[in-house]
C-alpha positions as CSV (number, residue, x, y, z in Angstrom):
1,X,0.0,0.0,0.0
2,X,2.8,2.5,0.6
3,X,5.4,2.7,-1.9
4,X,9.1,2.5,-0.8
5,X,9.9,5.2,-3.4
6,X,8.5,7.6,-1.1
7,X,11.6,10.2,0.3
8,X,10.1,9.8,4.1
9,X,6.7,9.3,5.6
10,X,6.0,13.5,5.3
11,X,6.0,13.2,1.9
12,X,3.2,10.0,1.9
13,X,0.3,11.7,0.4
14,X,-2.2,12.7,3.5
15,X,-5.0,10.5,1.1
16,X,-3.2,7.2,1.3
17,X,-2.7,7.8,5.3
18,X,-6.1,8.0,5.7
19,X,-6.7,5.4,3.4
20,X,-4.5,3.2,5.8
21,X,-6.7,4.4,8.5
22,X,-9.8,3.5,6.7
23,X,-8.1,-0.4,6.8
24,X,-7.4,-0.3,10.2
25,X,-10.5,1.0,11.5
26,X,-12.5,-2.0,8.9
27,X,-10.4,-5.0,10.7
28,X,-10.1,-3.7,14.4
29,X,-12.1,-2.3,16.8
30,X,-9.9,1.4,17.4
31,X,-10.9,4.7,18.7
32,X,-10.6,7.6,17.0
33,X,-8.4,9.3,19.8
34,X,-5.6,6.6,19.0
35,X,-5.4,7.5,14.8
36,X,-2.4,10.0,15.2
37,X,-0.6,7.7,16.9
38,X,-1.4,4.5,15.1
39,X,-0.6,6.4,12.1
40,X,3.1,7.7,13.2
41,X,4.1,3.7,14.2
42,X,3.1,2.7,10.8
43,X,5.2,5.4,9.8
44,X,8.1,4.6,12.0
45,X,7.3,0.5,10.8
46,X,7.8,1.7,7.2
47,X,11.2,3.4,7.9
48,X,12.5,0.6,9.4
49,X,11.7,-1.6,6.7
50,X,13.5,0.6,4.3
51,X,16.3,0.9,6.6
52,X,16.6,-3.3,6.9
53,X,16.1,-3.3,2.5
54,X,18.8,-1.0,2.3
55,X,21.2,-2.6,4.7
56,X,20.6,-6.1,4.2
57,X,20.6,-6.1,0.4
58,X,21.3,-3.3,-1.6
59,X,24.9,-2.5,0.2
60,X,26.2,-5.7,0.0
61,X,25.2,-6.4,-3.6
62,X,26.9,-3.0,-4.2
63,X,29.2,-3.1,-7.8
64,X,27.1,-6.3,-8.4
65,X,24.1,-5.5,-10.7
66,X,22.8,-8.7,-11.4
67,X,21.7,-9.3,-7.1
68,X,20.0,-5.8,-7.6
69,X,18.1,-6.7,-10.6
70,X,15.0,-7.9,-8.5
71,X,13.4,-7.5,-5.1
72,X,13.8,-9.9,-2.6
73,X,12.1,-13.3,-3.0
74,X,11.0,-12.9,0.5
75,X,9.3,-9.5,-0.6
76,X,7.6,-10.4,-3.8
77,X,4.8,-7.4,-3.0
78,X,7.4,-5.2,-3.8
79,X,6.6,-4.0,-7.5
80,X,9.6,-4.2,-9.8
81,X,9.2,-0.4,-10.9
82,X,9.3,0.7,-7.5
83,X,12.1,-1.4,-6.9
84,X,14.7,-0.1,-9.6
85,X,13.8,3.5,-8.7
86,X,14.5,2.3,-4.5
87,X,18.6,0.7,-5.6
88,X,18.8,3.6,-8.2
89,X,18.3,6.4,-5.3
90,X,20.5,4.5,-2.7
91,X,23.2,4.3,-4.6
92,X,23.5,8.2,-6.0
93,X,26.9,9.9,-4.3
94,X,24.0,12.4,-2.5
95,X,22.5,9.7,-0.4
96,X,26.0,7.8,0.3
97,X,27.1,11.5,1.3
98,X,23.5,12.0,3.1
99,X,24.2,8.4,4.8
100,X,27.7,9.3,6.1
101,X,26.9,12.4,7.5
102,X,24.0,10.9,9.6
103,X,26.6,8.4,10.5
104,X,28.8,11.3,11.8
105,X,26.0,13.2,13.2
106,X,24.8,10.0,15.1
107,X,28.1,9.8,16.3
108,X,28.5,12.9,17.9
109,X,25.1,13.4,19.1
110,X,25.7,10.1,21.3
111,X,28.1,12.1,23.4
112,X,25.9,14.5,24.0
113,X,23.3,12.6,26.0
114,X,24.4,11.8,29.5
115,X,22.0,9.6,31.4
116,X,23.8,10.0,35.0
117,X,23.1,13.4,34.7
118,X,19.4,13.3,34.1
119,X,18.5,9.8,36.1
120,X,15.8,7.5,34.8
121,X,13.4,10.0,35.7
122,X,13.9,11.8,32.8
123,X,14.5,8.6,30.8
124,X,11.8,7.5,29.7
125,X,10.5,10.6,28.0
126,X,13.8,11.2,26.4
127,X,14.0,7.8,24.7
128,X,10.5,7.3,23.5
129,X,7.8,5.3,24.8
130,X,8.8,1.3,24.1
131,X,5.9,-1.6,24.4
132,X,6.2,-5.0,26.3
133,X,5.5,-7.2,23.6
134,X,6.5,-10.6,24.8
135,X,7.0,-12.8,28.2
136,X,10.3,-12.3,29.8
137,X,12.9,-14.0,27.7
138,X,15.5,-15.6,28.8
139,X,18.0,-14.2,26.3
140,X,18.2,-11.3,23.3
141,X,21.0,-11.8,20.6
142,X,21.9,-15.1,21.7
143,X,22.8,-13.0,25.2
144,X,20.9,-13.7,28.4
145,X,19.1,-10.8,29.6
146,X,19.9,-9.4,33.0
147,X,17.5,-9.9,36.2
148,X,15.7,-6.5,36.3
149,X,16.1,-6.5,32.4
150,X,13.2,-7.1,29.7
151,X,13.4,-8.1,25.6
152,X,10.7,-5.2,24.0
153,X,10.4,-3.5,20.8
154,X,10.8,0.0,20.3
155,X,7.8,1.4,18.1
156,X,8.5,5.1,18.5
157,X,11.5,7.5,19.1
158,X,10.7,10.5,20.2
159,X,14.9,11.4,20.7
160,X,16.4,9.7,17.8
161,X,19.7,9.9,19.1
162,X,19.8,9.4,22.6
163,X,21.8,6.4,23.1
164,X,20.3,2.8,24.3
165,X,20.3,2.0,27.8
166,X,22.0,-1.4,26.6
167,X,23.4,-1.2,23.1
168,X,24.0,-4.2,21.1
169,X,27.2,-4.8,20.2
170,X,28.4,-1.8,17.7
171,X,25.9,-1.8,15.2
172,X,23.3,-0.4,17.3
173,X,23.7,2.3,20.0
174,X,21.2,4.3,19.2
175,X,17.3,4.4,19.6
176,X,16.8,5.6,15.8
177,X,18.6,2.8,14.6
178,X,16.4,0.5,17.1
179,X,13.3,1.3,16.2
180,X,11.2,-2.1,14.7
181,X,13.9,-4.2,16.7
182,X,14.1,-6.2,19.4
183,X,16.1,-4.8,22.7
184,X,16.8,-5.3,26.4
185,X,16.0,-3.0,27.7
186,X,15.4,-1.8,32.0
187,X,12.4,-3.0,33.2
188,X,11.8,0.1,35.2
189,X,11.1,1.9,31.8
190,X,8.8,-0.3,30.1
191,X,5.6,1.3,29.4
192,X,2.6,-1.2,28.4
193,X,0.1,-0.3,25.9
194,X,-1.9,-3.4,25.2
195,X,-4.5,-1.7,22.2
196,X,-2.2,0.0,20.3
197,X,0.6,-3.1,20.5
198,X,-2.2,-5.7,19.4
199,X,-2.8,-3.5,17.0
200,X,0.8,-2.8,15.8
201,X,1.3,-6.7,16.0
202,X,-1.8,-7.7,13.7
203,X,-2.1,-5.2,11.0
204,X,1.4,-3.6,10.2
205,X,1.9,-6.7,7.6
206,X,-1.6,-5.7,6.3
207,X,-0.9,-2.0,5.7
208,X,2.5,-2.0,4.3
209,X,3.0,-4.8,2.5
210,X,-0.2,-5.2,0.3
């Protein structure tokens, strides 16, 4: 339903949003007060997918043409059109410039944030607001999770680059670059929202990919 030819979610025409609300609102029972909301995590949902397309197979195929000559098998919804015109924009010099300097910037902006200086008081607001999805699991990344710790998914980021609480390994420190992924994460700021993560569970196949 949304294309991944789109620049970013502001520039999804305001018709087809609605038009995903309209599919929502015909397969679960929502209220009206949650739209925004439900709206901005398919949003953030559909930014993480084009992050994972670009990063799990368009930079390693890079200099190869013939692994970028289709989508994924495991994406067939993906119309070929809409494909070529995705690999074509990811590989201009602007976006590998655009991509190193958010690189850099994420970098930087990680040494900015200080938790010890603003306690988990202020945590929780600074990081986003992150959804117990699942019993508490033993282990996350093949690592066992600490006592007081949780395994959750991160559905919005309200400071992109505040750093994680726990970061996995180097490839993600961030809560940007953790958003659609599974974390451990301090089970002190866990916030449960059981509507809008039934929700986000069910339909978010339905919206984007068909």
């Amino acid at each position: 339903m949304v294309s991944i030819t789109y620049a970013n979610w502001h520039k999804v025409p305001t018709g087809l949003k609605e038009k995903i609300w309209t599919v929502v609102m015909s397969k679960y029972e929502v209220e009206d007060f949650s739209k925004a909301k439900i709206i901005q995590l398919v949003g953030a949902k559909w930014k993480a997918f084009k992050k994972d397309l670009n990063k799990k197979y368009i930079c390693p195929a890079k200099g190869n043409e013939e692994l970028l000559k289709h989508p994924p098998c495991t994406y067939n919804f993906i119309e070929q059109a809409d494909w070529d015109q995705f690999v074509r924009t990811r590989l201009t010099k602007e976006f590998q410039d655009l991509s190193k300097k958010q690189s850099e910037r994420r970098a930087k902006n990680i040494y900015s944030h200080r938790i010890s200086r603003k306690g988990y008081a202020n945590l929780q607001e600074e990081l986003g607001k992150v959804f117990d999805v699942v019993e508490p699991n033993e282990t996350i990344h093949t690592i066992r999770l600490g006592e007081n710790n949780r395994r959750v998914s991160i559905e919005i980021a309200l400071s992109p680059y505040a750093p994680l609480p726990i970061p996995v390994g180097d490839e993600m420190i961030t809560v940007m670059e953790d958003v659609g992924s599974f974390v451990e994460w301090p089970k002190d700021l866990i916030v449960t929202d059981v509507q809008v993560n039934s929700i986000i569970l069910l339909f978010v196949k339905l919206v984007l990919y068909t």
